[in-house]
C-alpha positions, 0 to 999 in steps of 0.5 A: 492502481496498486502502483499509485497506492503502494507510491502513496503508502511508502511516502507515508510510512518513510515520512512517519518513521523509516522504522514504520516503512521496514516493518510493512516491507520485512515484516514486524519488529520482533521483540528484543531478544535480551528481554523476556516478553510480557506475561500478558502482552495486553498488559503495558505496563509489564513492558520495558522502554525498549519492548514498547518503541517495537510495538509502537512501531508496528502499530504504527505499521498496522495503522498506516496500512488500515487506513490506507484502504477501503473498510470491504478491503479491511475484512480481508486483511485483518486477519493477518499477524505481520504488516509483511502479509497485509502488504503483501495480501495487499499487493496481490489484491491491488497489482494483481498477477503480471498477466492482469498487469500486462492486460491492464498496460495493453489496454491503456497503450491501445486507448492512448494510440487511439485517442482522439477527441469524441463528438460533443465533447469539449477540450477540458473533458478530452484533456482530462480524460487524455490526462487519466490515460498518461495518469494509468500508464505511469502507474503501470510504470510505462512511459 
């Protein structure tokens, strides 16, 4: 569920650096507008003090997200420029529209108003299985 993941993902980047959480929600640091940018942006050593925290913060960015997914889900997002359009690319891919949202909720609250325990099936395996429903409501944020 993209809820549980982006929970996940934000805690990560706020813990890291608050800096790394603003570049996924806004999008990437530009560079200082005081300073010229590297003729060769490949090239680290043409980068000031100042010019190198913003990309270090955006690679910080980057990475968090890469690491966050599958490699299938990788091919997909890294074609984007900005940590902005991984997220958002990500949360359409993870939350989908309200419409599969809703679905996703009705199902959850229908198996929740009908469960019951199966035949043959012990009380840890109900209990869990119970436990994966409330788990998938709280993603869908419906208490």
């Amino acid at each position: 569920m993209f809820s549980q993941w982006n929970v996940h993902i934000e805690f990560d980047a706020k813990s890291y650096d608050i800096k790394v959480w603003r570049a996924i929600k806004k999008g990437n640091y530009p560079l200082p507008a005081a300073t010229q940018p590297p003729a060769d942006p490949k090239d680290i050593n043409e980068y000031t003090d100042e010019q190198m925290v913003v990309v270090q913060v955006n690679a910080k960015a980057r990475n968090l997200l890469y690491n966050a997914i599958s490699g299938k889900e990788y091919e997909k997002i890294s074609r984007y420029d900005t940590t902005k359009e991984i997220w958002d690319k990500s949360d359409i891919t993870y939350e989908g529209t309200n419409k599969v949202k809703d679905t996703g909720i009705n199902i959850m609250v229908h198996e929740y108003e009908l469960f019951k325990m199966k035949e043959g099936q012990s009380i840890n395996e109900m209990f869990a299985r119970f436990s994966q429903i409330i788990a998938d409501l709280k993603a869908f944020d419906k208490c």
